[in-house]
C-alpha positions in Angstrom: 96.6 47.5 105.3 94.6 44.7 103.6 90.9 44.7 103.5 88.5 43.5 106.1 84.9 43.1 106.6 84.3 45.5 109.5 83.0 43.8 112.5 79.4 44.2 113.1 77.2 44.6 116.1 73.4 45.0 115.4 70.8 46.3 117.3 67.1 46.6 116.4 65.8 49.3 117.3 62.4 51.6 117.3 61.3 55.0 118.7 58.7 54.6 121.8 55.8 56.7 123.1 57.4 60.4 123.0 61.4 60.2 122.9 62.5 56.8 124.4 64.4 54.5 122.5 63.7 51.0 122.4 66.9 48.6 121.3 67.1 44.8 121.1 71.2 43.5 121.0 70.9 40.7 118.1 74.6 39.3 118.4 76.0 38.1 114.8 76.4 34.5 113.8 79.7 33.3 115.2 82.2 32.6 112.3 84.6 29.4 113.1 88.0 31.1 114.0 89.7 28.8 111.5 87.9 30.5 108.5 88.2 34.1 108.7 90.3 36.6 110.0 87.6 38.5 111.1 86.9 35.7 113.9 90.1 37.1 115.2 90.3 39.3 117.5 93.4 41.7 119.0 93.4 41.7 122.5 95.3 44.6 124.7 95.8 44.1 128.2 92.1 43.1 129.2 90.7 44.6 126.0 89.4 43.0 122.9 89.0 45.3 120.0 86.5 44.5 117.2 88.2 46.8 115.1 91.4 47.0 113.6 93.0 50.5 114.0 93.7 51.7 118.0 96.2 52.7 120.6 98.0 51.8 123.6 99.0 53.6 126.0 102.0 53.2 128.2 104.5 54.4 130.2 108.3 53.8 129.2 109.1 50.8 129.5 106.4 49.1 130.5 105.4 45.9 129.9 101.9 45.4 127.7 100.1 41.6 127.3 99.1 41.4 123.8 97.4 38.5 122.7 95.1 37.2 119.3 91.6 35.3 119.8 93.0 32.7 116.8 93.8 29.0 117.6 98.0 27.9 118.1 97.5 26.1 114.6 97.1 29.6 112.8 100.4 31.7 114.2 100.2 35.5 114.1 102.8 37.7 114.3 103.2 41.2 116.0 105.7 43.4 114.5 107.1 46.7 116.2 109.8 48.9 114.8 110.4 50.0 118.2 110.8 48.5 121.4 110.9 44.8 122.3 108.5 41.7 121.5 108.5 38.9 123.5 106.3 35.6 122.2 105.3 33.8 125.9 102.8 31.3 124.4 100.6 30.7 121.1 99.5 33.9 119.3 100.4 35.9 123.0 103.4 38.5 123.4 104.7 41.7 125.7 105.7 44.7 124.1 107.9 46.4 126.1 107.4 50.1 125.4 110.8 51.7 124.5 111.9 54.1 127.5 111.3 57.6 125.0 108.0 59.1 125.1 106.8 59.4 121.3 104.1 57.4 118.9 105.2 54.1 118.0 103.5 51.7 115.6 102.5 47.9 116.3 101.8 45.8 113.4 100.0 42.4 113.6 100.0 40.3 110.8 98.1 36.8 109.9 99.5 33.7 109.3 99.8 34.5 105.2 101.6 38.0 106.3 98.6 40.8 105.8 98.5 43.1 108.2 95.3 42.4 110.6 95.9 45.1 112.8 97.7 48.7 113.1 97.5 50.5 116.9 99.3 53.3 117.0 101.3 53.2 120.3 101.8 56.1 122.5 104.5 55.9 125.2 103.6 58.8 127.9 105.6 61.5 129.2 106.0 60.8 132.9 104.1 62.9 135.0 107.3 63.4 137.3 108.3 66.1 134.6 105.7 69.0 135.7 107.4 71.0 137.4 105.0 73.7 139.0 101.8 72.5 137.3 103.6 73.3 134.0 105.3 70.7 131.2 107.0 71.7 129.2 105.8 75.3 128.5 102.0 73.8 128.6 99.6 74.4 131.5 99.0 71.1 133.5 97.7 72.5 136.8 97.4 70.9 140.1 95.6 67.5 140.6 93.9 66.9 144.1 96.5 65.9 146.7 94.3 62.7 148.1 91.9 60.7 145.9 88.2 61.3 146.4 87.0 59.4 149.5 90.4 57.1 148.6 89.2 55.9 145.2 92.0 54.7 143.6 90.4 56.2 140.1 91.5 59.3 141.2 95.2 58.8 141.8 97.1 61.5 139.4 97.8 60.1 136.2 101.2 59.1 135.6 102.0 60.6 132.4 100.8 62.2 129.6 100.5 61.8 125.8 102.6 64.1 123.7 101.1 65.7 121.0 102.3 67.7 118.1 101.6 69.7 114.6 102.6 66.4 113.4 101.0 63.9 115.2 97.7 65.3 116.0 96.0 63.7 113.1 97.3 60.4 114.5 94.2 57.6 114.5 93.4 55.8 118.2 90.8 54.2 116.6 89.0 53.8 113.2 86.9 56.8 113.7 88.8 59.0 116.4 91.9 61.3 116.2 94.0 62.4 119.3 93.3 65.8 118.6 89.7 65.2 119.5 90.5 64.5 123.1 92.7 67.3 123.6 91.8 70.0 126.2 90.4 73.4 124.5 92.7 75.6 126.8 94.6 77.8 124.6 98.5 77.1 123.6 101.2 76.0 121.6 102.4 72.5 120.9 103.7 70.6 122.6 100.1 70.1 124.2 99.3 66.7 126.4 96.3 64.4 127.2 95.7 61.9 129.1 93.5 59.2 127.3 91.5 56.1 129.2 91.5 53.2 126.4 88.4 52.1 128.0 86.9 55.1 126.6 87.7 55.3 123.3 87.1 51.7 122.9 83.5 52.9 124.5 83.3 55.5 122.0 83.6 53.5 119.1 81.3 50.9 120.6 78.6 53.5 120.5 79.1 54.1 117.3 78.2 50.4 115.9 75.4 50.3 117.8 73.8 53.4 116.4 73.8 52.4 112.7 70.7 50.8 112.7 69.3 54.4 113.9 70.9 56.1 110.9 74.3 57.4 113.0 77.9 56.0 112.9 81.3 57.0 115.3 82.2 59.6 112.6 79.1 61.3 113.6 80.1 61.5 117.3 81.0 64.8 118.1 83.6 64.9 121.3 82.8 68.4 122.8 84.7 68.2 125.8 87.1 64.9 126.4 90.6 65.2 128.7 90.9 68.7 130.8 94.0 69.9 132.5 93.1 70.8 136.4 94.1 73.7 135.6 91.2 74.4 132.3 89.1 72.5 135.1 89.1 75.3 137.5 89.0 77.9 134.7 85.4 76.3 133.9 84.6 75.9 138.1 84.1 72.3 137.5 83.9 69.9 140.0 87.3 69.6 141.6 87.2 65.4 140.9 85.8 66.3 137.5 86.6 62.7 135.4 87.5 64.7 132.5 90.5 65.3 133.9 91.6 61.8 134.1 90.6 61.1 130.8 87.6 59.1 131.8 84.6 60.9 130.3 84.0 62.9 127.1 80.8 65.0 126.6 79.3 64.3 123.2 76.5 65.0 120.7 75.9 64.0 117.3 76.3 66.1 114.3 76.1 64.0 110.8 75.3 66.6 109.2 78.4 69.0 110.2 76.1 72.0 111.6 78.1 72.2 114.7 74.9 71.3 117.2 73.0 67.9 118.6 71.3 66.3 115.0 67.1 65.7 115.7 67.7 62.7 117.5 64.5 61.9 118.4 62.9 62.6 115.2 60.5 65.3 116.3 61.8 68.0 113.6 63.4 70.3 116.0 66.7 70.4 118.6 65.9 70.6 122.3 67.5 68.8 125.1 64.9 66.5 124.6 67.4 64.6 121.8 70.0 64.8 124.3 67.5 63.2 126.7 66.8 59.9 123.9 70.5 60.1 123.4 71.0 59.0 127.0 68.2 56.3 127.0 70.2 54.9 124.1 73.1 54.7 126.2 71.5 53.8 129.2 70.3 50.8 126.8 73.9 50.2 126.3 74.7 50.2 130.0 72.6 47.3 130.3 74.2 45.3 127.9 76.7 42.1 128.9 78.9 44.3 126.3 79.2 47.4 127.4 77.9 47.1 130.7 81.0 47.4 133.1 82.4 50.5 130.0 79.4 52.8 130.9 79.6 54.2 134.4 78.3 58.3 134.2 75.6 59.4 131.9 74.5 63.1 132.2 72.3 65.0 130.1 72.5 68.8 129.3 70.8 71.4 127.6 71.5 74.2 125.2 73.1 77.3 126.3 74.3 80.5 124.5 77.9 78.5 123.9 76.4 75.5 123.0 73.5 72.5 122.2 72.5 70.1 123.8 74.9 67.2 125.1 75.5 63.9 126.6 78.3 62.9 129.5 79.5 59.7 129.6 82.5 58.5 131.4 83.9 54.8 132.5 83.3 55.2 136.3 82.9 51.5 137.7 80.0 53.2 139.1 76.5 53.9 138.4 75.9 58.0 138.2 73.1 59.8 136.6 72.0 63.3 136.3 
C-alpha cells in the first residue's frame, strides 16, 4: 500500500474543575479534492471512512454501494479478486459479495494506480445455519423471539462472521483486529461474531480525537465487544443486551499494557473516577455533528475483583445513560 498522510481530526482540549473534560472540535483546513488524495474519501454504503484500512460486511451475495468523494475528472478504480464490480456512475460501483462466506479483499486504487484503500471484506455465514443454537460446533444460543418493544434493532442478525487460526489477525480498521470483537466464551475455531461497522468506524473515531490528550485507538482496550446469547445469559445480562448484536463494546484505555483503565483524569491513581472523565469525553463526542448520530449508550463502571474500571458505548439511535 502506498503512503498516506493519515487524516486528522483535532480537538483542543483541557481538564476542568475536578475530572471533566473540556474539548473544542477545530475541523482541519479543507484540501481541494483535485490536489491530494487525502481529500478523497471511500465511502461504504452510508459510511465515509477517513482512514484507509476497514471492512464490509455482507451477506452472500449482496449488493454493497461503494463510492469515492473525488471529482468524475480524477477516475478511481476498485479492484476485487472476488466477486463482481459494477461501475454505475463516476468514481461509484456495487460489489456484489460472492455467494461463499470467507474474507475477501477490495482494493481501490487512484487515478495513477496506488492503492488508496484496502477493506478487508467479510461475507457472513447465514444465520439460517444454526441449527439448535449451535453453528457449526460453536455455541450461538437463542436470540429473543420478538424484538424489544418491536424495535427493528433487535431483529436477529442474519449471519455471522467466520473466524479462524488464520484469519483472526485480520485488520477491520487501522487499529482493530477481528479477534478483538470476538466473544470470550470458551471454544475452538471456527468461532463467529457479529460486527456493526458503525461501531468500529466509532471506535476508531475515538481514537483521533483523543490524541491531543495523549491517547490513540491502539490504546483502546475492547473488554467485552460481540456476545453469543448464549455467553449473554451465562453473564445474566440483560436479555436485549446490544453486545449481542454487535452494537456496543465496553472499553478502557491501557497505553501502557498493564491490563487496567490508564489515570485518565490525571489525579495519580485508578478509580472509576477515570472511567467517569472517560465518559464526559465521549459524551463530548455525542455532541458533535460527527459523531453525534454513532454514539447512542454510554455507561460507566467501576472496578471489581475481575476487572477496572470501564466505559459502555454502543450505536443505539437512542440516547441511554447510566
Amino acid at each position: 500500500m502506498s503512503s498516506k498522510k493519515p487524516f486528522r481530526l483535532h480537538t483542543s482540549c483541557r481538564l476542568a474543575v475536578g475530572i471533566a473534560l473540556v474539548c473544542a472540535v477545530i475541523w482541519p483546513a479543507v484540501v481541494p479534492a483535485d490536489e491530494a488524495d487525502d481529500a478523497h474519501r471511500f465511502r461504504v454504503r452510508s459510511l465515509t471512512f477517513p482512514y484507509d484500512e476497514g471492512a464490509i460486511v455482507a451477506m452472500p451475495g449482496e449488493k454493497i454501494p461503494l463510492s469515492v468523494t473525488a471529482p468524475a475528472t480524477r477516475p478511481y478504480r476498485v479492484d476485487a479478486r472476488q466477486g463482481a464490480i459494477i461501475a454505475t456512475g463516476p468514481n461509484r460501483w456495487t460489489w456484489e459479495a460472492p455467494v461463499k462466506p470467507g474474507t475477501y479483499e477490495i482494493e481501490v486504487k487512484n487515478p495513477t494506480g496506488d492503492t488508496l484503500v484496502d477493506f478487508s471484506a467479510f461475507v457472513m455465514v447465514p444465520a439460517t445455519q444454526v441449527r439448535q443454537g449451535v453453528l457449526n460446533n460453536y455455541r450461538v444460543g437463542f436470540y429473543p423471539e420478538t424484538p424489544l418493544r418491536g424495535n427493528p434493532i433487535y431483529v436477529p442478525p442474519q449471519g455471522f462472521v467466520e473466524v479462524t487460526r488464520e484469519t483472526e489477525d485480520t485488520k477491520i480498521s487501522e487499529n482493530f483486529r477481528i479477534k478483538q470483537f470476538l466473544t470470550k466464551q470458551t471454544s475452538g475455531y471456527p468461532k463467529y461474531v457479529v460486527v456493526d461497522e458503525r461501531l468500529v468506524f466509532l471506535l476508531e473515531a475515538i481514537g483521533r480525537h483523543l490524541r491531543p490528550l495523549g491517547w490513540s485507538a491502539d490504546d483502546i482496550f475492547v473488554m467485552s465487544a460481540y456476545r453469543t446469547p448464549f455467553y449473554n445469559k451465562q453473564l445474566d445480562d440483560t436479555k436485549y443486551s446490544l453486545h449481542q448484536w454487535g452494537r456496543a463494546a465496553d472499553i478502557f484505555l491501557d497505553k501502557d499494557g498493564n491490563g487496567v483503565m490508564d489515570d485518565f483524569n490525571r489525579d495519580r491513581v485508578v478509580t472509576k473516577q477515570d472511567a467517569v472523565a472517560l465518559a464526559g469525553f465521549l459524551e463530548s463526542l455525542a455532541r458533535t455533528p460527527e459523531l453525534g448520530s454513532f454514539i447512542g449508550g454510554i455507561g460507566t463502571y467501576g472496578s471489581t475483583a475481575a476487572h477496572g474500571p470501564f466505559v459502555h458505548v454502543d450505536t443505539r439511535p437512542w440516547k441511554a445513560r447510566w
